[in-house]
N, C-alpha and C positions, 0 to 999 in steps of 0.2 A: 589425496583421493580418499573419498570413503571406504570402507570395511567394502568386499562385494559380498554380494546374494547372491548364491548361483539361482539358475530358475526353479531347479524341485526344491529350494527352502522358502522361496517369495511368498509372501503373505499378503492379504489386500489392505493389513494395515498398516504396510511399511510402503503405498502407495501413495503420494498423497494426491487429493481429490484438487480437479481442474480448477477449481479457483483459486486453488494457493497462490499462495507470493510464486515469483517465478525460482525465487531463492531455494526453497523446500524442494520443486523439480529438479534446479539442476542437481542438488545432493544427491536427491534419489537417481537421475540418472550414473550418476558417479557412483553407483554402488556394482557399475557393469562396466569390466571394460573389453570394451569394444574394438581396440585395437590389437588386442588377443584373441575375439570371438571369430572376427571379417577380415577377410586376405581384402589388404586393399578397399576398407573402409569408406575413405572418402570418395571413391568411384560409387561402391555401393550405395551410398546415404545421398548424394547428390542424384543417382538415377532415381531413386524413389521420392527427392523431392520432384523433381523433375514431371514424372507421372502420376503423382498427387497435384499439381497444378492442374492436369489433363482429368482429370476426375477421380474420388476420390477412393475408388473401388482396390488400388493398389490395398493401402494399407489392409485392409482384410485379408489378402491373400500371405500376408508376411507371419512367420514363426514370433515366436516370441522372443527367441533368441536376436531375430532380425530390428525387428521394434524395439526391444532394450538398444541394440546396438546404435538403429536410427537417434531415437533419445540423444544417449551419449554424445554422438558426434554434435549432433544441435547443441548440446551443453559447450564442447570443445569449441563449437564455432561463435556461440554469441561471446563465451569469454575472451574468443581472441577479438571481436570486436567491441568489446567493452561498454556493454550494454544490453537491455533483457530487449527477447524478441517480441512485436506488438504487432497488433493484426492480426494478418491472414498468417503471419511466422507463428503468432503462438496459437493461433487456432489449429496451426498440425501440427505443433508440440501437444498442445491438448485432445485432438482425435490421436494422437501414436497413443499418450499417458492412459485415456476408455480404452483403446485397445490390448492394452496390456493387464489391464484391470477385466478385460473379457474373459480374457485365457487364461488368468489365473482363477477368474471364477468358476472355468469349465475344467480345472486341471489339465492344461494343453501348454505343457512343462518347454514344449519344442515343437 
């Protein structure tokens, strides 16, 4: 696993920008873990994909702590599937990645 960031040291240029490789994301999601942040992670990250399908107003309402963690587990899942996600999976890998690049641009640590 990568080195973590907690959220008051993240910088927007240890973010990388939505077009990368999907490889550059997972790292940087690996730089949180998430199964230290969220009692019961994979309940959490599955409801919010769950209400990201239903529209995509969730993601806004989530802390930054909650979208690192979202990240992460996506990171955790497509490796255990062995393959990067495509579509509509990494269009909300890339709406969590702008959202977290929001809150770091507002200073909104949590």
């Amino acid at each position: 696993m990568s080195d973590e960031i907690h959220n008051t040291d993240l910088r927007l240029d240890q973010i990388p920008p939505i077009d990368s490789d999907y490889s550059q994301i997972a790292d940087f999601a690996l730089t949180f873990d998430g199964y230290n942040k969220i009692k019961d992670i994979a309940l959490f990250a599955n409801k919010v994909v769950a209400a990201f399908q239903n529209g995509h107003a969730i993601v806004v309402k989530l802390t930054l702590t909650e979208l690192r963690a979202c990240l992460f587990y996506e990171q955790r899942r497509y490796r255990h599937f062995g393959e990067d996600p495509e579509g509509k999976d990494r269009d909300y890998i890339n709406i969590i990645v702008l959202e977290i690049i929001k809150r770091v641009e507002d200073h909104r640590t949590d």
